[in-house]
C-alpha positions in Angstrom: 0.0 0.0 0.0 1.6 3.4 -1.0 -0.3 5.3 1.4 -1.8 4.4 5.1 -3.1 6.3 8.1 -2.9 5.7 11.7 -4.5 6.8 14.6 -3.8 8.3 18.1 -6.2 9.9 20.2 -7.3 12.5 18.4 -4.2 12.7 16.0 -4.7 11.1 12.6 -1.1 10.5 10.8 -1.3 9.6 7.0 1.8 8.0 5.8 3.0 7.6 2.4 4.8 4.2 1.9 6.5 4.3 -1.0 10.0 3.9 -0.3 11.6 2.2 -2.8 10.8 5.4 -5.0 12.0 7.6 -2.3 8.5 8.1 -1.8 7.6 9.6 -5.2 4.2 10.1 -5.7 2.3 8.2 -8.8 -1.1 7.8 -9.6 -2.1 5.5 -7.1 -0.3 7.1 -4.4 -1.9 10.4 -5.3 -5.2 9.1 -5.5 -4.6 7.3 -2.0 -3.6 10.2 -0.3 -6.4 12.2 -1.7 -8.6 9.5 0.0 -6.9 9.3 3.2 -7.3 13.5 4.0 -11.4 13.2 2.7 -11.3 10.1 5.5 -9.8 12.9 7.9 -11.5 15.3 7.1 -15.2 13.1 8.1 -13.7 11.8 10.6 -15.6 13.4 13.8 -13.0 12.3 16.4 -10.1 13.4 14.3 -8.9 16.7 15.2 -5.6 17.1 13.4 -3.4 15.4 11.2 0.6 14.8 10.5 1.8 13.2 7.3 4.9 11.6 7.4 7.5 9.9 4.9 8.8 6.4 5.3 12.1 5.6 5.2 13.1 8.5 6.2 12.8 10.4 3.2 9.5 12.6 2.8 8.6 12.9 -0.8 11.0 12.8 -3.5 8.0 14.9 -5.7 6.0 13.5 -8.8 7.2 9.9 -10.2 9.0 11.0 -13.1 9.2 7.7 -14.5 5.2 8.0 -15.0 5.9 11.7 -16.4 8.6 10.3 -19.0 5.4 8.0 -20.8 3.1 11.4 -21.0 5.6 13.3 -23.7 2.9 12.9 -26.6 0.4 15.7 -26.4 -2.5 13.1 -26.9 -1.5 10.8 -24.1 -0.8 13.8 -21.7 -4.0 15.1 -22.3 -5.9 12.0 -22.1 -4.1 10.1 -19.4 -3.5 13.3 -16.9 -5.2 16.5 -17.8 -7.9 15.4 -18.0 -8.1 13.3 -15.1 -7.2 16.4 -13.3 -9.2 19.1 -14.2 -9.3 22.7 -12.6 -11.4 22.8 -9.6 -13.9 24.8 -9.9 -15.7 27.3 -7.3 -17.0 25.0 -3.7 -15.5 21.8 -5.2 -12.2 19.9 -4.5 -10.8 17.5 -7.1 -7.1 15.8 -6.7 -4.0 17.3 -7.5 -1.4 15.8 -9.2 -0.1 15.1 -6.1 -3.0 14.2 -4.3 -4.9 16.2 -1.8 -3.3 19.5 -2.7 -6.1 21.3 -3.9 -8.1 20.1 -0.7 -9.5 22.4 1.6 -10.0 21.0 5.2 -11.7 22.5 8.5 -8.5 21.0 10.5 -4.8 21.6 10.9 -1.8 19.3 9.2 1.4 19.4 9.9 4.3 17.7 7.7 6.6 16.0 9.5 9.8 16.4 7.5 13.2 13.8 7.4 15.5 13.9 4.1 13.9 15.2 0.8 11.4 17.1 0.4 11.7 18.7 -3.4 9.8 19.2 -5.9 5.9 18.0 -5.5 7.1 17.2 -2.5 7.4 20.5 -1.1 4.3 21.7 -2.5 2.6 19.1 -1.0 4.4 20.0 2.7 3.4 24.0 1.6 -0.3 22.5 1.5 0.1 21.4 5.3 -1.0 24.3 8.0 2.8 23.6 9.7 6.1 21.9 8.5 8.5 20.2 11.3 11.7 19.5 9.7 14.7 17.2 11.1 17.6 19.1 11.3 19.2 16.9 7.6 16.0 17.9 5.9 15.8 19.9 3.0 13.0 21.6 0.6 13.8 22.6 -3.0 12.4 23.2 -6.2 14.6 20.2 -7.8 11.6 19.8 -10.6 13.7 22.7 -12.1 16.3 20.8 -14.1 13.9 18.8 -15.3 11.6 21.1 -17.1 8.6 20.4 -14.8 6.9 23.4 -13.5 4.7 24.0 -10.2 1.2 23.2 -10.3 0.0 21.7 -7.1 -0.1 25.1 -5.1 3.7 25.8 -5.1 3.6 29.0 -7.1 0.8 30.0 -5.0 1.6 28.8 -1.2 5.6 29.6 -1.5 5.6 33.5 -1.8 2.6 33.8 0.7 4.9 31.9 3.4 8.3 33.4 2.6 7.6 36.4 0.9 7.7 37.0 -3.3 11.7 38.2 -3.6 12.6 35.0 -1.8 10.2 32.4 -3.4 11.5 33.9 -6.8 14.8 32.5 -5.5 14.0 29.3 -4.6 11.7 28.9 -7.8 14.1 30.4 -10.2 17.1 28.6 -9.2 15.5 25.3 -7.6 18.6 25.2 -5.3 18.6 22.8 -2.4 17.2 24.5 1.0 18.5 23.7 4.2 16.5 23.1 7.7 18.2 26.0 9.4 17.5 28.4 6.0 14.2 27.3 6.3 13.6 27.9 9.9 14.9 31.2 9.0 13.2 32.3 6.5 9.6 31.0 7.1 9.4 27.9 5.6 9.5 25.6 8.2 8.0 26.0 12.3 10.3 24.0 14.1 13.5 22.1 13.9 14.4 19.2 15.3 16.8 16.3 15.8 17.3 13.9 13.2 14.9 10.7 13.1 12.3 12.6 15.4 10.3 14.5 12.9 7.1 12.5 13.5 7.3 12.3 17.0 7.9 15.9 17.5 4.8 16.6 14.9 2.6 14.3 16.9 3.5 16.1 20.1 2.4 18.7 18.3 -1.0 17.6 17.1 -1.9 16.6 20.4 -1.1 19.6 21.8 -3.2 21.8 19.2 -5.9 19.0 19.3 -6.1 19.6 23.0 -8.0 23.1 22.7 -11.6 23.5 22.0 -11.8 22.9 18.5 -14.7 25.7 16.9 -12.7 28.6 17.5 -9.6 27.3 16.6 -11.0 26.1 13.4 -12.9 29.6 13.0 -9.5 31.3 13.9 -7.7 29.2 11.1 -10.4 29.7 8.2 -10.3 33.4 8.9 -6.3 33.5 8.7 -6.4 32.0 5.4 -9.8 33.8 3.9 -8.5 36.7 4.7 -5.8 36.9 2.3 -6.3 39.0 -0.5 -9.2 41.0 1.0 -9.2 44.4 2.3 -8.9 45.2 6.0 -12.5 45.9 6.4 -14.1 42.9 4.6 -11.4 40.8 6.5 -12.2 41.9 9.9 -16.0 41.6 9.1 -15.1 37.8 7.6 -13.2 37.3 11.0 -16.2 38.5 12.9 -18.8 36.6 10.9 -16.7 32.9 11.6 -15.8 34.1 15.2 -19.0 35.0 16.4 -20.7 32.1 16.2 -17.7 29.7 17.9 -17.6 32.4 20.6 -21.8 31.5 21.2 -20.8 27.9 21.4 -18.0 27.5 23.7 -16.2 31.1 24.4 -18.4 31.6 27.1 -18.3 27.6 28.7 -14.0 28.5 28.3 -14.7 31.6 29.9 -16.5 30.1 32.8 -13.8 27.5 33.2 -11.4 30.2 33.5 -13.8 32.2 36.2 -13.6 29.1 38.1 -9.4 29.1 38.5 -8.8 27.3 35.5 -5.5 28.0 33.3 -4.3 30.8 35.5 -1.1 32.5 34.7 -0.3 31.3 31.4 -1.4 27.4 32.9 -2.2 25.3 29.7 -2.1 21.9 31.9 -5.5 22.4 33.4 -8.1 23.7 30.9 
């Protein structure tokens, strides 16, 4: 199986299992991962998710051995545009990498060890939080190759690190260190080799701990908010807050009345 999930609690980690192909991701895989976020996303005791390379490589991008059979414009059209058309307003199809193009309610985080280039970046730019070992590395390594961006990559990079330095990582498709991407954005936290999925676990408990509608309001409104104009931001902030605020704000806020979580205290909530 190319891609699996496991569960913890309320932490779901989807896996993809590939690794005699360094975890390149073909049409199976893509599809399978697809599958296993929808899974998530339905999934009522699932709060958040980590997905995680095997072998200790995350993904080594798009199978290019699959790509190399799509050079006639017939067969590329037929055997992958068309499979993958653009999604259109309120809809999610897959990517080419899978679940790129999915929009969920809940928080991922990519738990990063060795590669992560190409596809495989833009599919850890799709996650809400990238932990990287301190030997991984991002890059744009579809570059040489002639193979552009088009599961969010384009889209997601210059929003996290800013255009001048996307443009430099696009453009030259150099290799991108853990402590470059601390540094500049890319990634959240850095760790010691070998623990990246333990340290993202930790962390998806630890986010899946809180009550859940106004940390999912508080996400949706982060990332609807791009684009727009301060006052139909804040009134798409209010709108999403509002209503989580109705539903447990005031229970939190009665917890807290009654001694809980004083002075900073996250143990006791």
């Amino acid at each position: 199986m190319s891609a699996r999930i496991e569960h913890m609690d309320f932490v779901t980690t989807v896996i993809i299992d590939r690794v005699d192909a360094r975890n390149a991701v073909d049409e199976p895989t893509a599809e399978a991962l697809m599958q296993a976020f929808v899974a998530f996303e339905t999934n009522p005791n699932a709060r958040a998710a980590v997905l995680w390379g095997a072998g200790g490589t995350f993904c080594a991008g798009y199978d290019l051995k699959y790509a190399s059979t799509l050079a006639e414009p017939e067969t590329f059209r037929r055997e992958f545009a068309d499979k993958l058309p653009f999604p259109s307003e309120g809809t999610h199809v897959r990517g080419p990498m899978g679940p790129t193009r999915l929009g969920l309610s809940k928080p991922v985080i990519a738990a990063v060890e060795g590669a992560s280039v190409a596809g495989g970046m833009e599919l850890a730019l799709w996650c809400d939080l990238r932990v990287m070992a301190e030997d991984a590395f991002f890059g744009v390594y579809c570059r040489r190759w002639g193979i552009p961006l088009i599961d969010g990559g384009t889209v997601r990079l210059p929003r996290l690190v800013g255009l001048g330095r996307a443009m430099d990582l696009i453009l030259t498709g150099r290799k991108v260190t853990a402590e470059e991407s601390l540094r500049i954005g890319l990634c959240d936290r850095v760790v010691a080799r070998g623990t990246a999925r333990t340290a993202a676990e930790d962390l998806a408990r630890e986010i899946a701990r809180f009550p859940q509608a106004a940390l999912k309001a508080d996400r949706q409104s982060a990332y609807e908010s791009l684009g727009l104009d301060l006052r139909t931001a804040m009134i798409r902030e209010w709108t999403g807050g509002v209503e989580s605020f109705a539903t447990e704000g005031a229970a939190g806020a009665a917890r807290f009345a009654q001694g809980r979580g004083r002075s900073g205290d996250f143990a006791n909530i």
